[in-house]
PQR file with spaces between the fields and no chain letter, atoms N, CA, C, O and H, PARSE charges and radii, in Angstrom:
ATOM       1  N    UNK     1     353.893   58.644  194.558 -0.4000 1.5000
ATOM       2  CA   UNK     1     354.449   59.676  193.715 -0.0000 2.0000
ATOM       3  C    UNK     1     353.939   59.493  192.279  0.5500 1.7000
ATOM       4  O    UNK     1     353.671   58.431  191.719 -0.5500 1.4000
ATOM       5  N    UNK     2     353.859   60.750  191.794 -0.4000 1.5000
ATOM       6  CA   UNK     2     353.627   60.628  190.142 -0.0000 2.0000
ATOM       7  C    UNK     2     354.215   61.282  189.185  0.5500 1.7000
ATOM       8  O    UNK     2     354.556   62.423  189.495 -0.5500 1.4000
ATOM       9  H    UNK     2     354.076   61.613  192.250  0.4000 1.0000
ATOM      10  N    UNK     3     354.435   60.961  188.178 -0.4000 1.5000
ATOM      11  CA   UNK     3     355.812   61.263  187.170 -0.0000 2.0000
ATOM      12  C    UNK     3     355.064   61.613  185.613  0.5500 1.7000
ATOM      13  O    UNK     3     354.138   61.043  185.037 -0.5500 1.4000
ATOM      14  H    UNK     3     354.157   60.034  187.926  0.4000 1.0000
ATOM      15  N    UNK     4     355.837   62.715  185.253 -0.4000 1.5000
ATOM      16  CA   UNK     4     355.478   63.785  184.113 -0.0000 2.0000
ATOM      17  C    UNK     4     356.359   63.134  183.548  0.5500 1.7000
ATOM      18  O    UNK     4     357.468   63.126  184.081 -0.5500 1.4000
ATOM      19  H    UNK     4     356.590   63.178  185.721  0.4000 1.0000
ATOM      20  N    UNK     5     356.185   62.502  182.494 -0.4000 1.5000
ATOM      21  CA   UNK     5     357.541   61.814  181.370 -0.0000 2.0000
ATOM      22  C    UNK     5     357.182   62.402  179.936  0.5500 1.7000
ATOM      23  O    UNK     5     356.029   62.722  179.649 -0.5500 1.4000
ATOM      24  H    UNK     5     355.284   62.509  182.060  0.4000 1.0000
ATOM      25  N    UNK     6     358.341   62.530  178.982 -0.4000 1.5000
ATOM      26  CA   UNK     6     358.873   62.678  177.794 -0.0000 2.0000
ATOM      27  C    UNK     6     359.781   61.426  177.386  0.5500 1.7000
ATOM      28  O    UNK     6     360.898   61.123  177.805 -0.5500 1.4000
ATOM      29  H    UNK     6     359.278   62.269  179.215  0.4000 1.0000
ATOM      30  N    UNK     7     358.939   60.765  176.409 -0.4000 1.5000
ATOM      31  CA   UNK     7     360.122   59.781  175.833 -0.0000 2.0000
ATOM      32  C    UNK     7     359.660   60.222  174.572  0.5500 1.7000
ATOM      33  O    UNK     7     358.688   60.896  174.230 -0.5500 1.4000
ATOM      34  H    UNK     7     358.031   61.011  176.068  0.4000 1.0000
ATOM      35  N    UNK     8     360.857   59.525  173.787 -0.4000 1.5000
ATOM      36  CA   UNK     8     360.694   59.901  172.423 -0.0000 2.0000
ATOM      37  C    UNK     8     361.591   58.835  171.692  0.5500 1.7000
ATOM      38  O    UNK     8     362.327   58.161  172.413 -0.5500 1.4000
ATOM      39  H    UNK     8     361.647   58.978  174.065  0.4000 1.0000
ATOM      40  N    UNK     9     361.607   58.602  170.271 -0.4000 1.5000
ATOM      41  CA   UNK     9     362.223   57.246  169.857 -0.0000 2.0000
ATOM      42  C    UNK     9     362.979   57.647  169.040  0.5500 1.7000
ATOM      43  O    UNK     9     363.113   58.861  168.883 -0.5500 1.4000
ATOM      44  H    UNK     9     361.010   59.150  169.686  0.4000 1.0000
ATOM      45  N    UNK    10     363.756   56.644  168.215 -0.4000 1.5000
ATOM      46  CA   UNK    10     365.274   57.161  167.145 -0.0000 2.0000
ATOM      47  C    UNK    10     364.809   58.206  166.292  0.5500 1.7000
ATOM      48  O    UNK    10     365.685   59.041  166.068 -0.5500 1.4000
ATOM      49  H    UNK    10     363.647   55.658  168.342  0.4000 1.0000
ATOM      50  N    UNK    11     363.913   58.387  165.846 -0.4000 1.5000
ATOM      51  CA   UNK    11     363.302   59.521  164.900 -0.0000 2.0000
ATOM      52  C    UNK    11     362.636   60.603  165.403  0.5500 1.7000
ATOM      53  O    UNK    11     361.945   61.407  164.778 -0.5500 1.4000
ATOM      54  H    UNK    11     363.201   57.709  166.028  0.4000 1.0000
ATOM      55  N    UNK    12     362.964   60.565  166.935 -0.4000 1.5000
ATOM      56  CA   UNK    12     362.828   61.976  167.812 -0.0000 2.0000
ATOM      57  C    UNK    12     361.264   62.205  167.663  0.5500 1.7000
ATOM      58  O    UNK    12     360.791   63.327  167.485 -0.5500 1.4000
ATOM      59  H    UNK    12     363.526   59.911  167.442  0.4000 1.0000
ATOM      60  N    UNK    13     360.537   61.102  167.748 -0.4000 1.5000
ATOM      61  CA   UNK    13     358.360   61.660  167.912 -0.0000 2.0000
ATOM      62  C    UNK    13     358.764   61.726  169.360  0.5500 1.7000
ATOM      63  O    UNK    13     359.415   60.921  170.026 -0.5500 1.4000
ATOM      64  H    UNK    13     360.922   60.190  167.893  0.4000 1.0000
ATOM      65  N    UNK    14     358.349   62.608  169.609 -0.4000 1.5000
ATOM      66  CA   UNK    14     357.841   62.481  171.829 -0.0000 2.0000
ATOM      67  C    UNK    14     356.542   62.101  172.088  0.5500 1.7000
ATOM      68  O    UNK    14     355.725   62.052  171.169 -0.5500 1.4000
ATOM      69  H    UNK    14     357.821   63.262  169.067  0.4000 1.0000
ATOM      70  N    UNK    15     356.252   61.829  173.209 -0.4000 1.5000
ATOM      71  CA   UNK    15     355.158   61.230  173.675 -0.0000 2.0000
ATOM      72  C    UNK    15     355.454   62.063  174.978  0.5500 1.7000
ATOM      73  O    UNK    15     356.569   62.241  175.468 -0.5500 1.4000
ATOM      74  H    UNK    15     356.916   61.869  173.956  0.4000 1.0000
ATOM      75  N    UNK    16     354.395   62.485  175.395 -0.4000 1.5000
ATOM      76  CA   UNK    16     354.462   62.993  176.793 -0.0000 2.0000
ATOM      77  C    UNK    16     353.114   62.521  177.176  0.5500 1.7000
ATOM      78  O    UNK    16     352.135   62.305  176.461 -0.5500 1.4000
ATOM      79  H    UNK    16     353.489   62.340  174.997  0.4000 1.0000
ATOM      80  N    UNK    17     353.311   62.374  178.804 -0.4000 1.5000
ATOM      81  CA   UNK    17     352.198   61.778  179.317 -0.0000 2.0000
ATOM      82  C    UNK    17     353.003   61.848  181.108  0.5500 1.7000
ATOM      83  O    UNK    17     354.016   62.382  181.559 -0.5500 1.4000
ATOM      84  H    UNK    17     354.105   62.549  179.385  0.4000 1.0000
ATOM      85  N    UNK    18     351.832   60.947  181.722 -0.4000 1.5000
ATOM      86  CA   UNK    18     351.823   60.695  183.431 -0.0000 2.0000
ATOM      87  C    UNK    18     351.879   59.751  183.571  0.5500 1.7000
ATOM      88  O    UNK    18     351.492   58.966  182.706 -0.5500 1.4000
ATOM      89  H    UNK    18     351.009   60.513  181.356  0.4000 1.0000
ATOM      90  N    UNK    19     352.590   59.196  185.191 -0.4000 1.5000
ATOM      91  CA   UNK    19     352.288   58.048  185.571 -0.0000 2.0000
ATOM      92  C    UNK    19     352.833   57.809  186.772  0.5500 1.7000
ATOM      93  O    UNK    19     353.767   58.532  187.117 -0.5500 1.4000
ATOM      94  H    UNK    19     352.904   59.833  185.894  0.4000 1.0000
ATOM      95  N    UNK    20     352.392   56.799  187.620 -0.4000 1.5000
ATOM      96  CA   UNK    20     352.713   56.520  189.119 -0.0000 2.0000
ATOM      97  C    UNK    20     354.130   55.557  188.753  0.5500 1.7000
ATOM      98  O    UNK    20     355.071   55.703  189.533 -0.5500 1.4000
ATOM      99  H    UNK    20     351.633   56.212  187.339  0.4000 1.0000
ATOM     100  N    UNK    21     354.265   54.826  187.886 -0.4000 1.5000
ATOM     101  CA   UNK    21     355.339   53.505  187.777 -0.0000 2.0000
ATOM     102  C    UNK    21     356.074   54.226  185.952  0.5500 1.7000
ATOM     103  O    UNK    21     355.462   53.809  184.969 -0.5500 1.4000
ATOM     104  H    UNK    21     353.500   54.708  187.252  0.4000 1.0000
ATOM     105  N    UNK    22     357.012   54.992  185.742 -0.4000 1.5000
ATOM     106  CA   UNK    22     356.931   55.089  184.415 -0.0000 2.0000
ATOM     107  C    UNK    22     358.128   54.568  183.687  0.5500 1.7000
ATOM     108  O    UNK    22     358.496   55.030  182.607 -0.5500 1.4000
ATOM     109  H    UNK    22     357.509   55.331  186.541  0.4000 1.0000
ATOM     110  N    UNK    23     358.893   53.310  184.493 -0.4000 1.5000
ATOM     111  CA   UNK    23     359.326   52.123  184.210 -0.0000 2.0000
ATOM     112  C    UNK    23     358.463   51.736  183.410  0.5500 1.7000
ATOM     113  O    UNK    23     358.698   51.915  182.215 -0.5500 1.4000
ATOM     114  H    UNK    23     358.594   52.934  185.370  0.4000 1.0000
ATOM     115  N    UNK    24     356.667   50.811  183.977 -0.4000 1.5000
ATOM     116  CA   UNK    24     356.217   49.813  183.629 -0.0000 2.0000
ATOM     117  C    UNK    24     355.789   50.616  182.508  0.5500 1.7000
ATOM     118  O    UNK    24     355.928   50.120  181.390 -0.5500 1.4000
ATOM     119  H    UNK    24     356.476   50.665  184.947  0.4000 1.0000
ATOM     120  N    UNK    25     355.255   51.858  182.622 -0.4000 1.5000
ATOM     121  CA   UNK    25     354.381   52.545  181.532 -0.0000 2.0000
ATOM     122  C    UNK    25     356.013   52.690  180.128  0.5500 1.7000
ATOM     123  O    UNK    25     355.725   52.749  178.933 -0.5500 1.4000
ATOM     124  H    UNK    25     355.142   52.261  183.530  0.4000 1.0000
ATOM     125  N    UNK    26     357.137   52.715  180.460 -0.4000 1.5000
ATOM     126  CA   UNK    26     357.731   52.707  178.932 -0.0000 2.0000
ATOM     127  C    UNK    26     357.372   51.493  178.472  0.5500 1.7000
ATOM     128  O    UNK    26     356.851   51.430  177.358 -0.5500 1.4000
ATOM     129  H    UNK    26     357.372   52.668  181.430  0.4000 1.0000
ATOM     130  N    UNK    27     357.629   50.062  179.404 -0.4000 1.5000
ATOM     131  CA   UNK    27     357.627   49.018  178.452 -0.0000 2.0000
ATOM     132  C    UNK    27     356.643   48.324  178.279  0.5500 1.7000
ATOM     133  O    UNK    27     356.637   47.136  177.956 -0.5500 1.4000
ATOM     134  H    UNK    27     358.052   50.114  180.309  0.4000 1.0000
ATOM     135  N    UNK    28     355.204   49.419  178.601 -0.4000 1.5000
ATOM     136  CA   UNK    28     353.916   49.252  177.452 -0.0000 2.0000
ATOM     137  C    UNK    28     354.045   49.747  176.496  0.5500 1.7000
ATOM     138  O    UNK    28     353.316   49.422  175.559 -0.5500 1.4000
ATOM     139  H    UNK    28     355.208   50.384  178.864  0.4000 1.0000
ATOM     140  N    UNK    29     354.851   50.562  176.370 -0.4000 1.5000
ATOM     141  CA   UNK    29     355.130   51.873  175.397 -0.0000 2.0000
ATOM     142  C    UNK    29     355.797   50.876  174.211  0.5500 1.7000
ATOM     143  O    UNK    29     355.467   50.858  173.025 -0.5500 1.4000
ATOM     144  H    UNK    29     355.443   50.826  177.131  0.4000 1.0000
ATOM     145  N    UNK    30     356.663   50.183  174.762 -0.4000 1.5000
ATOM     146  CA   UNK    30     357.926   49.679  174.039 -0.0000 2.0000
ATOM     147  C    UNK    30     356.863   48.153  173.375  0.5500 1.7000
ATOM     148  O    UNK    30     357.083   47.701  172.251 -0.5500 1.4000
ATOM     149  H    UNK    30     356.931   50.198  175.725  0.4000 1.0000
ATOM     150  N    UNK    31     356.094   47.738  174.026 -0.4000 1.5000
ATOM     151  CA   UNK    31     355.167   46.288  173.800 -0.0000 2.0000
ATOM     152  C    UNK    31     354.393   46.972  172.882  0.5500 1.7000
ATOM     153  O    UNK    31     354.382   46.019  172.103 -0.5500 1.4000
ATOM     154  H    UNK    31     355.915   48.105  174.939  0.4000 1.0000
ATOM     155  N    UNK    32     353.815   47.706  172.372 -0.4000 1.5000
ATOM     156  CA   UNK    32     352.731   48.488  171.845 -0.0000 2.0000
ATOM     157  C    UNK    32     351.507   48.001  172.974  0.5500 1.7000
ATOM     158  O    UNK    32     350.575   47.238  172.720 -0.5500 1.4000
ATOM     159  H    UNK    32     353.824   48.480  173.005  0.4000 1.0000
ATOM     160  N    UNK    33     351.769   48.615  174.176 -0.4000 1.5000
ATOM     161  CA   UNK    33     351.064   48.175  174.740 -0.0000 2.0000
ATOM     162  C    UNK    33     350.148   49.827  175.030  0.5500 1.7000
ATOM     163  O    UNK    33     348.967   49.946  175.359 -0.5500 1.4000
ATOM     164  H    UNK    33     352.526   49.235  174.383  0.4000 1.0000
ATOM     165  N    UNK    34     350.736   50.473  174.882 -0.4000 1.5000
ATOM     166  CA   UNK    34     350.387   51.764  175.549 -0.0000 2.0000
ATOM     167  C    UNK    34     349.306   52.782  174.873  0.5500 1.7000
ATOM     168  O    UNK    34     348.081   52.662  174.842 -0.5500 1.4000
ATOM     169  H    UNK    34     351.694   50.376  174.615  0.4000 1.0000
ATOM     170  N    UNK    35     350.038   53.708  174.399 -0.4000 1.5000
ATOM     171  CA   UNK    35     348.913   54.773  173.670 -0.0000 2.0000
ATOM     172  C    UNK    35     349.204   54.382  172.264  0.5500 1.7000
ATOM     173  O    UNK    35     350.292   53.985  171.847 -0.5500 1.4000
ATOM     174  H    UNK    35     351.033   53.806  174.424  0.4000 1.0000
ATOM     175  N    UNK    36     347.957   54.560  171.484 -0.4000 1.5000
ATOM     176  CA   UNK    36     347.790   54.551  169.905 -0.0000 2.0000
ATOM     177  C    UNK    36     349.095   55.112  169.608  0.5500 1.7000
ATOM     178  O    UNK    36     350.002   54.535  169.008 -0.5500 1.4000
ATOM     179  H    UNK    36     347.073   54.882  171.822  0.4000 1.0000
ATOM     180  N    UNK    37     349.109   56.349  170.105 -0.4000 1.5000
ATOM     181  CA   UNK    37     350.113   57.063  169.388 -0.0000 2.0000
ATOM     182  C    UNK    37     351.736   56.541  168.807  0.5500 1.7000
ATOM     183  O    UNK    37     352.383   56.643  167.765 -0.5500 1.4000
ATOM     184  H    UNK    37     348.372   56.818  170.592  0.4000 1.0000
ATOM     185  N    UNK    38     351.934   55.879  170.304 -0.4000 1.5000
ATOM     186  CA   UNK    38     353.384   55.006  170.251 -0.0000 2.0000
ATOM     187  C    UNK    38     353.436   53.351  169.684  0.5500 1.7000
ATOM     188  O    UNK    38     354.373   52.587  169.916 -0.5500 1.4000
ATOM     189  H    UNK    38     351.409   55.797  171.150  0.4000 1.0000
ATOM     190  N    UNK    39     352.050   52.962  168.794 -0.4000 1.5000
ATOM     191  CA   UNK    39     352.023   51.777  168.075 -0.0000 2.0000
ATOM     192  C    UNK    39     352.943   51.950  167.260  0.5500 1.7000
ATOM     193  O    UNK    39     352.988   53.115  166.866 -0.5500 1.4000
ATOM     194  H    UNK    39     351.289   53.583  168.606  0.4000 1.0000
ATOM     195  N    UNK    40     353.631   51.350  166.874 -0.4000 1.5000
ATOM     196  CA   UNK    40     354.966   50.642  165.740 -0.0000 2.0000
ATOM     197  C    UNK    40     355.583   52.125  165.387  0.5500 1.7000
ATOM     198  O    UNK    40     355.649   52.745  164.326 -0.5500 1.4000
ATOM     199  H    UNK    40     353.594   50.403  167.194  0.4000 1.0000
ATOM     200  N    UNK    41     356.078   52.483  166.957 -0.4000 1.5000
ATOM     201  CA   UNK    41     356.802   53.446  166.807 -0.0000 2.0000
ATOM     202  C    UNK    41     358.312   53.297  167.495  0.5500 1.7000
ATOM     203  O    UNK    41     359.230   54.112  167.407 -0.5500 1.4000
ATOM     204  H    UNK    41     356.024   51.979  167.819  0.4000 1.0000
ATOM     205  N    UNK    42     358.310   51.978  168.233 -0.4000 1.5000
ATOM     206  CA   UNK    42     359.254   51.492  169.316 -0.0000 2.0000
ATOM     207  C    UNK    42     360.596   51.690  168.284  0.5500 1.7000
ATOM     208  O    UNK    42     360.748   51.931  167.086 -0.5500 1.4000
ATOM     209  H    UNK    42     357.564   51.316  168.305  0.4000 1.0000
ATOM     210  N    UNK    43     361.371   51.477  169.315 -0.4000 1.5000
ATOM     211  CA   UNK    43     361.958   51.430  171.169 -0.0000 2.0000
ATOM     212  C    UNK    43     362.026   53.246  171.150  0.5500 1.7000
ATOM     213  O    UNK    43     362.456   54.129  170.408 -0.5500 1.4000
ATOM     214  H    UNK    43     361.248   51.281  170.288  0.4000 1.0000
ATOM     215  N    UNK    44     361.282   53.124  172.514 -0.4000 1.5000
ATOM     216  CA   UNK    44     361.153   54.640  173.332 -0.0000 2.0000
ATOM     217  C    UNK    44     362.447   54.375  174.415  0.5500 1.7000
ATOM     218  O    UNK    44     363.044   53.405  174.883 -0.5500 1.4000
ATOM     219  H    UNK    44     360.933   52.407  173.117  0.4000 1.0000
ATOM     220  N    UNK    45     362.498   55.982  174.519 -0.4000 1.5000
ATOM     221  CA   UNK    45     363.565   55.524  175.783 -0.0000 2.0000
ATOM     222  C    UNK    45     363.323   57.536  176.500  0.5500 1.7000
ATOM     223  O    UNK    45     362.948   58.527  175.873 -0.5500 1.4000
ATOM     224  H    UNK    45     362.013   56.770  174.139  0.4000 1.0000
ATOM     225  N    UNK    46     363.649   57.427  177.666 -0.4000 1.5000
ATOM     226  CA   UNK    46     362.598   58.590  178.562 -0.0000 2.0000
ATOM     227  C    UNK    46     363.982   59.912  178.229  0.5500 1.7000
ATOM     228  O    UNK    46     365.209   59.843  178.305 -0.5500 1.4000
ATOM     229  H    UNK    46     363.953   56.622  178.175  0.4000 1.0000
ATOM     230  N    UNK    47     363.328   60.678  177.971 -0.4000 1.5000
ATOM     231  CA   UNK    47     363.851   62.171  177.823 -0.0000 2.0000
ATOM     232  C    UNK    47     363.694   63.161  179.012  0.5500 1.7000
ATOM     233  O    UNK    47     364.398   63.975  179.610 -0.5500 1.4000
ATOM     234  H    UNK    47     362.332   60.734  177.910  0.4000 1.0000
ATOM     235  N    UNK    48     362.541   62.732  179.052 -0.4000 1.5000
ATOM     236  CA   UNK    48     362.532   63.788  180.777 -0.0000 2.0000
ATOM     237  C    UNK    48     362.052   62.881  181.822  0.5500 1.7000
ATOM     238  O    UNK    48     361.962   61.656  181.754 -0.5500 1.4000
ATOM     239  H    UNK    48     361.969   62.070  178.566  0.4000 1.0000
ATOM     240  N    UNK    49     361.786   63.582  182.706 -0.4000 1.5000
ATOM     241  CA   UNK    49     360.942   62.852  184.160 -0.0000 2.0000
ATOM     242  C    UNK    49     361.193   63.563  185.027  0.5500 1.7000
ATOM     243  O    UNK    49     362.291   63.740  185.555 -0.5500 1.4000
ATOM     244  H    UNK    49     361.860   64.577  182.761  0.4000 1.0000
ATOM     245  N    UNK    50     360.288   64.003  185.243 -0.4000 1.5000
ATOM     246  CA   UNK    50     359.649   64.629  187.104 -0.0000 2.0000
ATOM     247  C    UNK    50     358.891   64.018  187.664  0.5500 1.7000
ATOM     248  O    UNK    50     357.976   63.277  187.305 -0.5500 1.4000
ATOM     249  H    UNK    50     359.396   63.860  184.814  0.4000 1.0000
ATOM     250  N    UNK    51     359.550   64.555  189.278 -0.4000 1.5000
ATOM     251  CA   UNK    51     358.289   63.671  190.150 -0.0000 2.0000
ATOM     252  C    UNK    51     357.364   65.051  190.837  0.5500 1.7000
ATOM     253  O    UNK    51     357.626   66.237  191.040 -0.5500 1.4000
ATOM     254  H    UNK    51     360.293   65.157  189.570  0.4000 1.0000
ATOM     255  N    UNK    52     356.025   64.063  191.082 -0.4000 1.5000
ATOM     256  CA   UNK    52     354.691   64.907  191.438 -0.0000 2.0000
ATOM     257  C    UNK    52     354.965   64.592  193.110  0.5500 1.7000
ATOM     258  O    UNK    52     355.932   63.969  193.548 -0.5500 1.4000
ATOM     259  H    UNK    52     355.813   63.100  190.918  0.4000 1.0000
ATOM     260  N    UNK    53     354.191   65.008  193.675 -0.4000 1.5000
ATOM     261  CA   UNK    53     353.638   64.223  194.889 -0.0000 2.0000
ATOM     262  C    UNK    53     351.897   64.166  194.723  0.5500 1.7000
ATOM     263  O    UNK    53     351.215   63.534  195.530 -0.5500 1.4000
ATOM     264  H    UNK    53     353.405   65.514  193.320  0.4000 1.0000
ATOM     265  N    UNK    54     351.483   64.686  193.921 -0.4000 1.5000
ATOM     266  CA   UNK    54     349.804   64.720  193.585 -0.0000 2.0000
ATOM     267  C    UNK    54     349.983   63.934  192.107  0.5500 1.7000
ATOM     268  O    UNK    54     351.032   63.602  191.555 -0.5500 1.4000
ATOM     269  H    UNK    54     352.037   65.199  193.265  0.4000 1.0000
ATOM     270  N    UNK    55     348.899   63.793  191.757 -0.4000 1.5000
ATOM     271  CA   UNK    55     348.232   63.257  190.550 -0.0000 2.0000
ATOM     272  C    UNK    55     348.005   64.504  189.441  0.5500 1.7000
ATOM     273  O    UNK    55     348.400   64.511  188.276 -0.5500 1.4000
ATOM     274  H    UNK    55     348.047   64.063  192.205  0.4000 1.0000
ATOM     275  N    UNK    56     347.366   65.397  190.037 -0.4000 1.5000
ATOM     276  CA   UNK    56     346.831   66.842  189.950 -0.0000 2.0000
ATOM     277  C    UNK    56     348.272   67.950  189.563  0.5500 1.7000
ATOM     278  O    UNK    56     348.120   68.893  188.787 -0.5500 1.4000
ATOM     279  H    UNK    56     347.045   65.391  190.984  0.4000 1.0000
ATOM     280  N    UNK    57     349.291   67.728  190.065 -0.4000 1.5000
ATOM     281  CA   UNK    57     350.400   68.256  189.785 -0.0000 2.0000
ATOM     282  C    UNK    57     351.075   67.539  188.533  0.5500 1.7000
ATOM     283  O    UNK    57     351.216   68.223  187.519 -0.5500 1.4000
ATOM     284  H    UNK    57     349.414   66.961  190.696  0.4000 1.0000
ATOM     285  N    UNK    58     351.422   66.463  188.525 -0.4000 1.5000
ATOM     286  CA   UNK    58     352.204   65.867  187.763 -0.0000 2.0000
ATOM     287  C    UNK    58     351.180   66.268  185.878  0.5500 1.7000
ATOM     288  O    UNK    58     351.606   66.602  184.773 -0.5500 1.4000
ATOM     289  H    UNK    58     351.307   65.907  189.349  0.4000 1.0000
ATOM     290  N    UNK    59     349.089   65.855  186.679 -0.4000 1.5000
ATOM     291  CA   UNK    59     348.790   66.151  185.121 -0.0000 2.0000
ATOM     292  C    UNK    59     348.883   67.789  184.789  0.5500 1.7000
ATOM     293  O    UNK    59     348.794   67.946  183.571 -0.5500 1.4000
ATOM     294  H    UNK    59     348.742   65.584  187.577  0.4000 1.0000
ATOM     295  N    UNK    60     349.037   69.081  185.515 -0.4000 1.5000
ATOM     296  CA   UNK    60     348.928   70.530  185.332 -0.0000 2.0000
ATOM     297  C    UNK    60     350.347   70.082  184.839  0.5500 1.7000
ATOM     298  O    UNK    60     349.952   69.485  183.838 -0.5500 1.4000
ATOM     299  H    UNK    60     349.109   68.954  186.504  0.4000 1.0000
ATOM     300  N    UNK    61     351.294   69.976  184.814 -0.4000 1.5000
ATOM     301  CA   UNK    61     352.755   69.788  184.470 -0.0000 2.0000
ATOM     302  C    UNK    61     352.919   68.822  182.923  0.5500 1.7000
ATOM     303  O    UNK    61     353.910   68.709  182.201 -0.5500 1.4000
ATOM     304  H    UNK    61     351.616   70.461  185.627  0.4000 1.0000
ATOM     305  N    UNK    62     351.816   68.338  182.805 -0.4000 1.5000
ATOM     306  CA   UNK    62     351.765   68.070  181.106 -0.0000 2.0000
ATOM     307  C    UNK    62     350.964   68.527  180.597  0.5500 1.7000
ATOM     308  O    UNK    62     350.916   67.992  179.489 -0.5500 1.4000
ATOM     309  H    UNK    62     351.010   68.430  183.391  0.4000 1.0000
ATOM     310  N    UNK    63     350.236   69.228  180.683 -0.4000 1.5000
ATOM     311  CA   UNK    63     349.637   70.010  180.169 -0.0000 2.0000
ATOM     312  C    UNK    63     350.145   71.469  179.753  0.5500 1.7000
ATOM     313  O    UNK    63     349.591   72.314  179.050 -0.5500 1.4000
ATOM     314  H    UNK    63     350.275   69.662  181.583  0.4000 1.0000
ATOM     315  N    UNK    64     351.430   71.495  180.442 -0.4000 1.5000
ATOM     316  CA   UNK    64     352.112   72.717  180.167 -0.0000 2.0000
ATOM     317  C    UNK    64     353.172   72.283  179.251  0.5500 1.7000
ATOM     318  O    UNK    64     353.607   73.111  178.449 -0.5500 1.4000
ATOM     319  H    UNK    64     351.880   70.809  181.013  0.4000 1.0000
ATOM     320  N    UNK    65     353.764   70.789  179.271 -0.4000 1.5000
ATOM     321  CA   UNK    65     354.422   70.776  178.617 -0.0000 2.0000
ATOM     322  C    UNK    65     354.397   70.527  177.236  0.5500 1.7000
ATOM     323  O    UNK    65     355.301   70.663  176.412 -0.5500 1.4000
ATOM     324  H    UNK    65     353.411   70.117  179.922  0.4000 1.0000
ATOM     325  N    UNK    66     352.447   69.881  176.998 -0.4000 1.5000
ATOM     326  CA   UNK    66     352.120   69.879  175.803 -0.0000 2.0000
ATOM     327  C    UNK    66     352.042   71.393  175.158  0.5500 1.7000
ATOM     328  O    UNK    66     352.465   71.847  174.095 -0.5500 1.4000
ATOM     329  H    UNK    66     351.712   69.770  177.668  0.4000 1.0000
ATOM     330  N    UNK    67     351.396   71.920  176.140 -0.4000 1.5000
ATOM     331  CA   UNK    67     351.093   73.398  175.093 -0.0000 2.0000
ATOM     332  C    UNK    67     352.375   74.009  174.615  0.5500 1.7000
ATOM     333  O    UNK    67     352.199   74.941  173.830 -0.5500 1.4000
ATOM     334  H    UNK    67     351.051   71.552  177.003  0.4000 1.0000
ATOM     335  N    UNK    68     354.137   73.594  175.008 -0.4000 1.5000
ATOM     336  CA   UNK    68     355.249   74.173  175.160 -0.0000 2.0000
ATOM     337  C    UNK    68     355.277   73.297  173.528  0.5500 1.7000
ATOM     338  O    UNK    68     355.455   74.024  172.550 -0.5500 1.4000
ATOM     339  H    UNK    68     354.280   72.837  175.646  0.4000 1.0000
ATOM     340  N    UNK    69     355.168   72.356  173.375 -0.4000 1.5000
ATOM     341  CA   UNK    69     355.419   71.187  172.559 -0.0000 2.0000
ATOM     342  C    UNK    69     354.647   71.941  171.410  0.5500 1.7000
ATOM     343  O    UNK    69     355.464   72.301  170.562 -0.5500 1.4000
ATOM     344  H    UNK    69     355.024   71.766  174.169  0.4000 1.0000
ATOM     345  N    UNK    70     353.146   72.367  171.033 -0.4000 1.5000
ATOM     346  CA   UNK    70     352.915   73.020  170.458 -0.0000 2.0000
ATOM     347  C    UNK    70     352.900   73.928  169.466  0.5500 1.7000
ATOM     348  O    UNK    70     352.096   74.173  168.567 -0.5500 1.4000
ATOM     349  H    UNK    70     352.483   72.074  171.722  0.4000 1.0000
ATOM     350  N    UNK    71     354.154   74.480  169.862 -0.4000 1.5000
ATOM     351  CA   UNK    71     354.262   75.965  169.401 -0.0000 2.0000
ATOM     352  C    UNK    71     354.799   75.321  168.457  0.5500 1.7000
ATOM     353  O    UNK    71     355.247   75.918  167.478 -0.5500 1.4000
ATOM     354  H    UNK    71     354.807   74.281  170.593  0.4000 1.0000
């Protein structure tokens, strides 16, 4: 399975992104282990989450939710 996540931290930045495990992927998030974006931005904690059964679904499903994020 693969998972469309939204976390975001005390000062409300979101991060949206994918992932098969998005347990392990917050607490890269939370290590600055993860994306540039979420460096010395910690503690994240998950706002949304869906599950995929494709790879291909879960990334068309952030990609919609970035362009929503956008506006």
């Amino acid at each position: 399975m693969f998972y469309a996540y939204i976390i975001k931290n005390d000062n409300n930045k979101l991060y949206i992104g994918v992932s098969n495990n998005p347990q392990q992927r917050l607490d890269y998030h939370n290590k600055n282990r993860g994306a540039g974006f979420t460096k010395n931005q910690k503690p994240f904690k998950v706002a949304l989450l869906e599950k995929y059964k494709t790879l291909a679904n879960a990334r068309q499903r952030e990609i919609q939710i970035k362009k929503m994020a956008a506006r």
